[in-house]
LODOBA-272042 format. One record per residue (C-alpha): y, x, z. Coordinates in nm, 4 decimals. Each point is the difference from the previous one (the first is absolute). Layout:
<rs>
        Y        X        Z
        Y        X        Z
...
</rs>
This chain:
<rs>
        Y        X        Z
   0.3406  -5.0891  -2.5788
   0.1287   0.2540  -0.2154
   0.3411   0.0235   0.2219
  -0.2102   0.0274   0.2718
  -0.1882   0.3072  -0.1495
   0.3448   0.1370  -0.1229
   0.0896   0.0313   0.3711
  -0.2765   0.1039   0.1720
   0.0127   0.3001  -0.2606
   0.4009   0.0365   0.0497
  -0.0502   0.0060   0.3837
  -0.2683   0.2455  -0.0543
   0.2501   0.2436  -0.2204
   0.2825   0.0001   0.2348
  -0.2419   0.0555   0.3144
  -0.1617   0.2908  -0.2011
   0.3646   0.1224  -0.0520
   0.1648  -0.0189   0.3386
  -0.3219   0.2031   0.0981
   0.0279   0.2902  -0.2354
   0.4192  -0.0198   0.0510
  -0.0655   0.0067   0.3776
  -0.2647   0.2740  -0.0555
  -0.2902  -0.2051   0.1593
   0.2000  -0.0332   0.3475
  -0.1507  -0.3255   0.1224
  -0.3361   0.0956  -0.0443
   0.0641   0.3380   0.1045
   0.1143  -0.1404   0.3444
  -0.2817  -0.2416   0.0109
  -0.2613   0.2436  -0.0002
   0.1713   0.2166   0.2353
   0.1205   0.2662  -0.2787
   0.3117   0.1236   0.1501
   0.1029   0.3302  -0.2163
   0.3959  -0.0085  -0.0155
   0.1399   0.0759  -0.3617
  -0.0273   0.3714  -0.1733
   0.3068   0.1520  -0.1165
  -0.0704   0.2171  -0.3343
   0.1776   0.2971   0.2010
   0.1776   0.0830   0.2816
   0.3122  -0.1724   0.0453
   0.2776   0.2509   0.0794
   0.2740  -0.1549   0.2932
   0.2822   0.1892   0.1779
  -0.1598   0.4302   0.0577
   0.0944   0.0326   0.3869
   0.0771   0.3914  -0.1510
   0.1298   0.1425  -0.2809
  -0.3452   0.1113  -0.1765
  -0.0625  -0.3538  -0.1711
  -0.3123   0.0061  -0.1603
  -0.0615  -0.3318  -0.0199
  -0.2105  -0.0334   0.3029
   0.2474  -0.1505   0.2038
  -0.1639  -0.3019   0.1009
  -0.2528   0.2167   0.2131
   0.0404   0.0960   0.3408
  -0.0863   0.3324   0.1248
   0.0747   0.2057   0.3581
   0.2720   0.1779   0.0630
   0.0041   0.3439  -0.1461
  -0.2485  -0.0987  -0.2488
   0.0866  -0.0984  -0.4361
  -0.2589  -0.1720  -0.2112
  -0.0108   0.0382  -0.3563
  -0.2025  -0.0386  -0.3127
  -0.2900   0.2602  -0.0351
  -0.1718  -0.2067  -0.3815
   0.0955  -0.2984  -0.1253
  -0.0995  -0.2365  -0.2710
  -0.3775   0.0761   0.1306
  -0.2701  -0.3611  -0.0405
  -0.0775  -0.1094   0.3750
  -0.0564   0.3756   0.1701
  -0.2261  -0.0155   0.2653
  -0.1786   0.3262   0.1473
   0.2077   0.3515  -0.0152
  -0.1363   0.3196   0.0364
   0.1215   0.3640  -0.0964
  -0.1398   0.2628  -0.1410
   0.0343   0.3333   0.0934
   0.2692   0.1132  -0.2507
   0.2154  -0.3299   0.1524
  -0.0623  -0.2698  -0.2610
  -0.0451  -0.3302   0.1122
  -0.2906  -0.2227  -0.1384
  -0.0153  -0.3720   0.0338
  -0.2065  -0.2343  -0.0541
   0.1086  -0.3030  -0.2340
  -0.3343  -0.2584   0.1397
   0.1030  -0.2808  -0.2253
   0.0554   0.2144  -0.3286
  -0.3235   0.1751   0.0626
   0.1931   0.3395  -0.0110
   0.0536   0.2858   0.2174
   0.3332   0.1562  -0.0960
   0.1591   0.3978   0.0537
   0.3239  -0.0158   0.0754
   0.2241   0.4088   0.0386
   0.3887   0.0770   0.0740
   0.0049   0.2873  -0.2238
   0.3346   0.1143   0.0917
   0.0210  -0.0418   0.3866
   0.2182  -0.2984   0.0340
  -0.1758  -0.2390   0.2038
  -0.1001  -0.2478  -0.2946
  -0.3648  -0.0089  -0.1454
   0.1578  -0.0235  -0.3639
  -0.3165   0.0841  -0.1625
  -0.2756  -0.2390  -0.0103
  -0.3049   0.0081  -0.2182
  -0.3360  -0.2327  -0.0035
  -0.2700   0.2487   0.1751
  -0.2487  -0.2700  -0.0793
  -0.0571  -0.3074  -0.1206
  -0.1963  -0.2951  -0.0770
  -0.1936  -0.0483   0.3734
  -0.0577  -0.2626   0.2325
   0.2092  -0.0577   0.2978
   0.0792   0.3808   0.0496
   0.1652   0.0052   0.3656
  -0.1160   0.3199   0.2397
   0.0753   0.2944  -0.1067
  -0.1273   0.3512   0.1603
  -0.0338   0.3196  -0.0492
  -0.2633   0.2976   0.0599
  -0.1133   0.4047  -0.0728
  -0.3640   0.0696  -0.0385
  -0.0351   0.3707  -0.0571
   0.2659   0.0391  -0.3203
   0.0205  -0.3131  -0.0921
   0.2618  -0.2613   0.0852
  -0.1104  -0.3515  -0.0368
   0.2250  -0.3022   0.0112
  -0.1777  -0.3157   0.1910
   0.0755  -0.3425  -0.1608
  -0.1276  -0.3575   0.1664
  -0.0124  -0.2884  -0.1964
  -0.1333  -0.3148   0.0916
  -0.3651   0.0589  -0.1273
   0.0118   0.4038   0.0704
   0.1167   0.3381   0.1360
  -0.0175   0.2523  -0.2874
   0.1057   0.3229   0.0227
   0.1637   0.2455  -0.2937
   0.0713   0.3353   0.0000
   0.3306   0.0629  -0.0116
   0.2412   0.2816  -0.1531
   0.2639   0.0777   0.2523
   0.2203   0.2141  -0.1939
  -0.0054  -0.2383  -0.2788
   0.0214  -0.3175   0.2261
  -0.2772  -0.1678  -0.2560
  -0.3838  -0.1043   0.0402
  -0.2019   0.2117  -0.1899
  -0.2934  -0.2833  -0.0841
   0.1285  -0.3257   0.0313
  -0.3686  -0.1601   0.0326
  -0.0229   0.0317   0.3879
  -0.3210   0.0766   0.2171
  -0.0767  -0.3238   0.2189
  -0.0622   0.1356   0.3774
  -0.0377  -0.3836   0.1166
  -0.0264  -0.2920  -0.1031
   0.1505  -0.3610   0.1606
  -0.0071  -0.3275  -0.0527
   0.2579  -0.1028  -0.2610
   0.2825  -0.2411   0.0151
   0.0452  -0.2774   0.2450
   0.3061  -0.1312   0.1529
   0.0510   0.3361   0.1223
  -0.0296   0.2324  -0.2885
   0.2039   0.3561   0.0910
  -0.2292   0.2829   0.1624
   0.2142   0.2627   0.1340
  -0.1518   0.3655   0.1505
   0.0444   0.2886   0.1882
  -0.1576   0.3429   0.1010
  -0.0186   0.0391   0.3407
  -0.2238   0.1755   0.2760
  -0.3536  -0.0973   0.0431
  -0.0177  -0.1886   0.3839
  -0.3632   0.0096  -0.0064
  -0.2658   0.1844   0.1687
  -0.3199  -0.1603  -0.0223
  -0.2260  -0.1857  -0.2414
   0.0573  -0.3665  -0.0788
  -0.3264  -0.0122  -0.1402
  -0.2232   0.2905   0.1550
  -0.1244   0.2784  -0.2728
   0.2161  -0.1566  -0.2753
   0.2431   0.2295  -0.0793
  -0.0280   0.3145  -0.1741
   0.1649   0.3814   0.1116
   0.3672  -0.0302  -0.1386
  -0.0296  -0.4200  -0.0487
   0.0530  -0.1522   0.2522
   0.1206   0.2779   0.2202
   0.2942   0.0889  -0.2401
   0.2871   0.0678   0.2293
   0.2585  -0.1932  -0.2239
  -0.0556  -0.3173  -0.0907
   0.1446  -0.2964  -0.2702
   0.0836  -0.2937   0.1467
   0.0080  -0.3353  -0.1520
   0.1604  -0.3320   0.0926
  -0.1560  -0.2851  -0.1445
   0.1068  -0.3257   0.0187
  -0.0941  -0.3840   0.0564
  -0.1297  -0.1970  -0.2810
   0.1475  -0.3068   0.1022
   0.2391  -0.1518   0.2567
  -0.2382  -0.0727   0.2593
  -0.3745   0.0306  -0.0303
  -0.3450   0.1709   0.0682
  -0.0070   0.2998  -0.2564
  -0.3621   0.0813  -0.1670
   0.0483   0.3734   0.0192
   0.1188   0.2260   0.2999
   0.2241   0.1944  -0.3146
   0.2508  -0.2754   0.0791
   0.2694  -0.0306   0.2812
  -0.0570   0.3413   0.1011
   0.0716   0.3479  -0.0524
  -0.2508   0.1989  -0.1407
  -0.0315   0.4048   0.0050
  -0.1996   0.2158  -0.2756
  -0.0225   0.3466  -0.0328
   0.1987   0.1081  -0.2708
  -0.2911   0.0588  -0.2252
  -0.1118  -0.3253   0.0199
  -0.3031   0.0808   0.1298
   0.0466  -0.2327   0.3195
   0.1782  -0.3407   0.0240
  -0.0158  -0.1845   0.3441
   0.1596  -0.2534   0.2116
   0.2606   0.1746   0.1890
   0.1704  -0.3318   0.1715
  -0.0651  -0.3922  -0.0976
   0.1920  -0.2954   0.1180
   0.3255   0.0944  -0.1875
   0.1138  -0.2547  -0.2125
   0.2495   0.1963  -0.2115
   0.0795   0.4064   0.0759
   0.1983   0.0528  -0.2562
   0.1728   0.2790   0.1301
  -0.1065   0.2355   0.3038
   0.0868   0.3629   0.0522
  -0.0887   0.2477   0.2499
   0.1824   0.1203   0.3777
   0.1372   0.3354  -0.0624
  -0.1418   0.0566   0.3795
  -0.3008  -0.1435   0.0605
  -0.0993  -0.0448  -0.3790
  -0.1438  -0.3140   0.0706
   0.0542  -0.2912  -0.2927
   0.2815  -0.2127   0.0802
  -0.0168  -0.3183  -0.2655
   0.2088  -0.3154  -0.0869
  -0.1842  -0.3045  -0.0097
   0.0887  -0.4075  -0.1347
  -0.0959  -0.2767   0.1539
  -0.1267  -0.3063  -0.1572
   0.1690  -0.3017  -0.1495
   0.0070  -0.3374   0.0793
   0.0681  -0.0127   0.3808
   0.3799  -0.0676  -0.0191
   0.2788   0.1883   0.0172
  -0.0472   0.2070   0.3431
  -0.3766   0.0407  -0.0518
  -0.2052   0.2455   0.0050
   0.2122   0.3049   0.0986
  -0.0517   0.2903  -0.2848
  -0.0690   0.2965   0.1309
  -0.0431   0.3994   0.0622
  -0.3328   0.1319   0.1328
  -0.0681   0.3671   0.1007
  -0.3413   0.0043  -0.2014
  -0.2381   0.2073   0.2027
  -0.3032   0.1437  -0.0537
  -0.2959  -0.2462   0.1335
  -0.2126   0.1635   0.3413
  -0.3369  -0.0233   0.1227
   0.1005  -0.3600   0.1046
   0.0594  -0.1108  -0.3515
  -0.3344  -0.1531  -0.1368
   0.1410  -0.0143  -0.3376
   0.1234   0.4052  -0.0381
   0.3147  -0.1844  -0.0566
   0.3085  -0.1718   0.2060
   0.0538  -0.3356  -0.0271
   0.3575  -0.1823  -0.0362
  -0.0800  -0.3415   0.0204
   0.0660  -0.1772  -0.3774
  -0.1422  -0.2303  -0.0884
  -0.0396  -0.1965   0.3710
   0.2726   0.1674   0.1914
   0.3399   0.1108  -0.0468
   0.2905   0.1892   0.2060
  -0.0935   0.0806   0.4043
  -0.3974  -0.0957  -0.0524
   0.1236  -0.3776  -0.0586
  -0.2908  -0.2372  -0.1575
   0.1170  -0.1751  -0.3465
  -0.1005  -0.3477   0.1608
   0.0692  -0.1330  -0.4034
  -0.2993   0.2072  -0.1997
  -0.3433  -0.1233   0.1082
  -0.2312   0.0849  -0.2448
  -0.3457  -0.2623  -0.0314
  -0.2313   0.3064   0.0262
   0.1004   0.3912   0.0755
  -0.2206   0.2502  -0.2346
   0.1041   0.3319   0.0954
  -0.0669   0.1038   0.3407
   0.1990   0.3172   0.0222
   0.3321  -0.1985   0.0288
   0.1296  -0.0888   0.3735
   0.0545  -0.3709   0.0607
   0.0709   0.0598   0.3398
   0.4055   0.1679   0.0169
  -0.0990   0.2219   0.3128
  -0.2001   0.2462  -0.2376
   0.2727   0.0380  -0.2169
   0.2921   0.2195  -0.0432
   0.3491  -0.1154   0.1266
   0.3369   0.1138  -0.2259
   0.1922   0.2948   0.1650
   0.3395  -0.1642  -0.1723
   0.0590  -0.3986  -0.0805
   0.1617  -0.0832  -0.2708
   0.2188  -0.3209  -0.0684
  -0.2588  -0.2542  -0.2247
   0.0401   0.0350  -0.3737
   0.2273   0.3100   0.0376
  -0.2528   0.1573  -0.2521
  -0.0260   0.3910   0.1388
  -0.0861   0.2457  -0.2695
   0.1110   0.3447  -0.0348
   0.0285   0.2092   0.3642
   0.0830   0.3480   0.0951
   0.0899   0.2169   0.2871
   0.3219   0.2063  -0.0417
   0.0374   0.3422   0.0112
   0.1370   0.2711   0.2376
   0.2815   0.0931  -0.2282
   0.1556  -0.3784   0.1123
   0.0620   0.1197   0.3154
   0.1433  -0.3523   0.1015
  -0.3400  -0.1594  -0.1015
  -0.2218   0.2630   0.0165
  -0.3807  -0.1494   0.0783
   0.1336  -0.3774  -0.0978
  -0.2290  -0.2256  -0.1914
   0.1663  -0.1886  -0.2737
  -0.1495  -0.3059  -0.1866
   0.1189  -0.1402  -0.2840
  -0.0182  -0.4313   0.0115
  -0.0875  -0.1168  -0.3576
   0.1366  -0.3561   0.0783
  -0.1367  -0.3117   0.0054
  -0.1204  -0.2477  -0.2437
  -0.1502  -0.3193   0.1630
   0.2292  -0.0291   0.2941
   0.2820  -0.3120   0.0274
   0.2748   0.2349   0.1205
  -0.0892   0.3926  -0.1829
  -0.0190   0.2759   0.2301
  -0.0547   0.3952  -0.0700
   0.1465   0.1965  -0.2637
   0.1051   0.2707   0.1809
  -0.0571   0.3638   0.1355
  -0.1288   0.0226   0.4120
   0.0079   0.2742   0.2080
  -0.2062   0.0148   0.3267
   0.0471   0.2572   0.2349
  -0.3783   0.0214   0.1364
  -0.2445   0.2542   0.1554
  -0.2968   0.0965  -0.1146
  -0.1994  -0.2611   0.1492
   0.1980  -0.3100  -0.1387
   0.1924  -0.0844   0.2704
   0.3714  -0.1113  -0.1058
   0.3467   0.0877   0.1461
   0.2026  -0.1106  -0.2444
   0.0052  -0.2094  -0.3246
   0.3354  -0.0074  -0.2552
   0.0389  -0.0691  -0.3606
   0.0362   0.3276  -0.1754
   0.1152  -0.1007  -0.3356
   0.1331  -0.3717  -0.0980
   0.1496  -0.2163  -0.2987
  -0.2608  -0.0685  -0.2156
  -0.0199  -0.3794   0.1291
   0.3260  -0.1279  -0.0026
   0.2196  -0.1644   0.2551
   0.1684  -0.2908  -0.2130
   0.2660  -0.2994   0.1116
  -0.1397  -0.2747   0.1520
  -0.2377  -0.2384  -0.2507
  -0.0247   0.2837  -0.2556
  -0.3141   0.1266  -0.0773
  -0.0935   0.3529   0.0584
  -0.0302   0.2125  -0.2141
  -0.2291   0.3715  -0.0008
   0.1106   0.3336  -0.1199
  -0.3566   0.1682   0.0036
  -0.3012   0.0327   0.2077
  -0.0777   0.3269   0.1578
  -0.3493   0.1263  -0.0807
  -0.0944   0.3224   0.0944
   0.1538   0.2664   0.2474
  -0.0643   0.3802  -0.0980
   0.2227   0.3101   0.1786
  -0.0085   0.2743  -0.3140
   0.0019   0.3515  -0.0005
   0.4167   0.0457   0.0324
  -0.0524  -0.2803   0.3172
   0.1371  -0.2841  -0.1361
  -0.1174  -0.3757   0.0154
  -0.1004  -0.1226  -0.3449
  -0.1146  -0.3793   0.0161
  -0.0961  -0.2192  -0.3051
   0.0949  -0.3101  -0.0695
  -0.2461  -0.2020  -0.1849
   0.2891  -0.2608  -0.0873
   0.2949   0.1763  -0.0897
  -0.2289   0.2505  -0.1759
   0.1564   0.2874   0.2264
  -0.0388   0.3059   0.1558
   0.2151   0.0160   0.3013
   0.1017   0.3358   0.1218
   0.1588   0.0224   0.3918
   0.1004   0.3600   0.1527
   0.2364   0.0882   0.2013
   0.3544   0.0618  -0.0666
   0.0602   0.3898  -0.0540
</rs>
């Protein structure tokens, strides 16, 4: 009996250690968690030119060299500048929201202090002048508060914030990213409502809000959507629902309109459902709701029904079961490509000028892992596609047959600064990326 015991506790020991040795492989790949291994930094291989900064794994157009902006940063996620050309990111899973300056000119961020500390979730970041006063917009998962902000000292000047609107915390999604953009409406959602200067405010903060869970029937319209409040705070409402995860979504430097990234659910295989880019338009007359609907939770991609969630009983009755009332994707994406940061280039790249490009976090739960990459699409303003290439490369890696694959970093966010450069973060390799165009 007591051998017996012996063993079963010796098997138990070595199974316990081929698991941690194997870091949790086998049950990774049972439950469909597919995230290839995480180098600590970039690993250099052979510079194509003679500037070798250590990037050479990464593969960039013609005419075009990519270097490091900040390094040694804790999972950067949003970037924004200020006005005297600092770059502030947002460290989510620290809590932090760091300043980062290149004091003497040379194309590295060498300076980087803690602007604050010691929140929850930070991830959008925006900025915005009332009168004299320049406030700095932070979103964290429960929150937007805003500070005022010192821009010739690059520091908050109260570091208790103002809350202009408040959101459901947490959640399997739990970033909140925002933007100031034009106000798209001209009526009353709710006739008499709105006060002179509320409602009517021509700019507007946008926020993207997303899903609680993987697939479900959300309680509150303040989830799957994008929201829009004035910058006061003195109106929150329901901009668009139905949008599982927005993490990212900028605006057309024509039309203005919102143009946002959106992830499908899990769970439906490897080719299913398509992620995707909507054009996120203001609702019309025809919109019962005073919002556009994109079809999460009970369709996905072209208006197709999700034949797999069939809830018992369906509470809320603002959300479309039938696909044809919903909003199709202007771009599909390949399934579990994981589309976050996007942004359409400038005129000063001639050779790209108007181009959206959208940076592919990579996926996690798929049996062979896609993504990881910069795309460029060449599209007009109302979605439609003429071409599609991979802008940058190299971050998933192309090994011998049988090996496994190993990542380099995960793009995050896309942001053109004030000198017209590309600065993406990488949330992996705790990077900032800087791409520009060979002088």
């Amino acid at each position: 009996m007591k051998k017996a015991v012996f063993g079963f506790i010796l098997f138990g020991v070595i199974i316990a250690a081929y698991l941690f040795w194997t870091d949790f492989s086998l049950v990774k790949k049972l439950v469909g968690y597919n995230v290839p291994g995480t180098t600590d930094r970039p690993v250099s291989k052979p510079k194509i030119d003679n500037n070798d900064n250590g990037l050479g794994f990464l593969n960039v157009p013609e005419g075009f060299r990519i270097s490091i902006a900040a390094d040694n940063l804790e999972g950067p996620r949003v970037i924004v500048f200020d006005s005297k050309d600092r770059i502030l990111v947002s460290e989510t899973k620290a809590g932090r929201v760091r300043i980062l300056e290149d004091k003497d000119k040379d194309g590295e961020f060498e300076t980087k202090n803690t602007l604050i500390e010691n929140l929850r979730s930070p991830h959008g970041l925006a900025f915005y002048t009332a009168g004299e006063i320049t406030y700095l917009y932070i979103a964290e998962t429960q929150q937007v508060a805003r500070y005022p902000y010192d821009v010739t000292t690059g520091k908050i000047i109260n570091t208790i914030g103002e809350n202009i609107a408040t959101l459901p915390p947490d959640g399997q999604h739990v970033t909140r990213t925002i933007i100031f953009g034009p106000n798209w409406r001209n009526r009353d959602l709710v006739k008499g409502s709105f006060p002179i200067g509320g409602f009517y405010s021509q700019i507007k903060l946008y926020i993207s809000v997303g899903s609680s869970c993987d697939v479900c029937e959300e309680t509150t319209w303040k989830r799957a959507a994008i929201l829009e409040s004035d910058p006061d705070g003195s109106f929150t409402g329901e901009f668009a629902g139905g949008l599982r995860n927005s993490v990212f979504f900028t605006f057309h430097p024509e039309t203005g309109e919102i143009w946002a990234t959106d992830m499908g659910r899990d769970n439906l295989g490897d080719e299913l459902p398509p992620d995707e880019i909507n054009i996120v338009k203001v609702a019309g007359p025809e919109h019962k709701f005073g919002a556009r609907r994109f079809g999460w939770p009970f369709c996905y991609g072209n208006k197709v029904k999700d034949e797999t969630f069939k809830p018992d009983k369906i509470e809320r009755t603002d959300i479309p079961t039938d696909c044809r009332e919903t909003d199709a994707p202007v771009i599909e994406i390949p399934a579990h490509s994981a589309p976050l940061g996007l942004a359409f280039i400038p005129k000063d790249w001639e050779q790209f000028s108007g181009d959206l490009l959208v940076a592919y976090h990579g996926s996690w739960n798929r049996s062979e892992p896609t993504g990881y990459k910069v795309v460029r699409f060449r599209v007009d303003k109302n979605g439609k596609v003429s071409e599609t290439a991979d802008f940058i490369t190299g971050w998933l890696s192309d090994p011998p047959s049988g090996r496994k694959k190993k990542i380099y970093g995960r793009p995050v966010d896309l942001k053109f600064g004030l000198d017209s450069s590309l600065y993406i973060s990488d949330d992996a390799a705790g990077i900032i990326y800087k791409l520009e165009p060979k002088q």
